[in-house]
N, C-alpha and C positions, 0 to 999 in steps of 0.2 A: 312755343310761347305759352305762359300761363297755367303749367300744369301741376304748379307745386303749392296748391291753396291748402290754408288750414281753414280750420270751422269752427267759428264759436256761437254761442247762442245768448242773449239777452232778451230779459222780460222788461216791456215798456209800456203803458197803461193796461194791463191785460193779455196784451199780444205777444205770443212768443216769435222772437226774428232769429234767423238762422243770416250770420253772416260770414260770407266767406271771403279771403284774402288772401290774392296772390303777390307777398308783398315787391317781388320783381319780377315783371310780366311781360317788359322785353327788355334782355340784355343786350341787344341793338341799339335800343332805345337808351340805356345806361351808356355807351359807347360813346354814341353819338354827342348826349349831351353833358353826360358828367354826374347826370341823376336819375334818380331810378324811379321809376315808372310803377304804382300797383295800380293793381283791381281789385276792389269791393262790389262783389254781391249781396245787395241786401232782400230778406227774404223775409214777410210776412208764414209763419208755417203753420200757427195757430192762434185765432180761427186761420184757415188756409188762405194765401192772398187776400189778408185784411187791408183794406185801404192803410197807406200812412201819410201824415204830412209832407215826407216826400217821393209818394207813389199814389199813384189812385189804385192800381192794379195790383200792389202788393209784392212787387219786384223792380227792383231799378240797379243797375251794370253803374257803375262810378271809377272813374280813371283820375288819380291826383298823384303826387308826391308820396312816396314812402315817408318823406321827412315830413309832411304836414300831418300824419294820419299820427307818427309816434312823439310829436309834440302835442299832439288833442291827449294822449294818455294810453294810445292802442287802437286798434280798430273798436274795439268796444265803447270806447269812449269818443273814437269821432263818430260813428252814426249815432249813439242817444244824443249828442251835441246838437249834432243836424238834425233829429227827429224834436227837440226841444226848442231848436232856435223857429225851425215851420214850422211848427205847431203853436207861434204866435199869431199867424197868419188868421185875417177873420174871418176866412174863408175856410179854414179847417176848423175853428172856433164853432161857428156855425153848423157846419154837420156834424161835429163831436155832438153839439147839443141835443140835434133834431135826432141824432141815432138813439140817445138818451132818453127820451121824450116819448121816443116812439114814431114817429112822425109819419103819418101817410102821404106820399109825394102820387 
């Protein structure tokens, strides 16, 4: 299961993300249901595990549709989708700010 990822990389405010995708990651799972199954790795690489909108830690595992990931326009274009729609959030709003700032917690 899951051993045939490619790598790509995109810059998104500053951070470089390493994302990787196995776009069918069980062909069991293709069998069973008629649709195929990936995985996205998304990787903060630089600065290394930089928080993102949608990871604190700078890594997060995602299992969706092969067919939802190449209607967003590619893998590349469904994580900045994702990283831009959380990044409404005014909770990321906020620490985007106080990071800016400086902010002594």
């Amino acid at each position: 299961m899951g051993d045939n990822y490619e790598i790509m990389r995109l810059e998104w405010h500053g951070i470089t993300i390493e994302v990787r995708i196995c776009p069918n990651w069980s062909s069991a799972f293709a069998k069973a249901s008629g649709k195929t199954l990936a995985h996205l790795e998304i990787k903060s690489i630089e600065p290394e595990r930089a928080p993102l909108p949608i990871t604190e830690t700078g890594y997060r595992s995602h299992f969706t549709s092969a067919e939802i990931i190449n209607a967003a326009g590619g893998p590349v274009a469904f994580v900045r989708a994702a990283l831009e729609d959380a990044a409404q959030d005014a909770d990321w709003i906020r620490r985007e700010a106080e990071a800016r700032q400086m902010v002594l917690l």
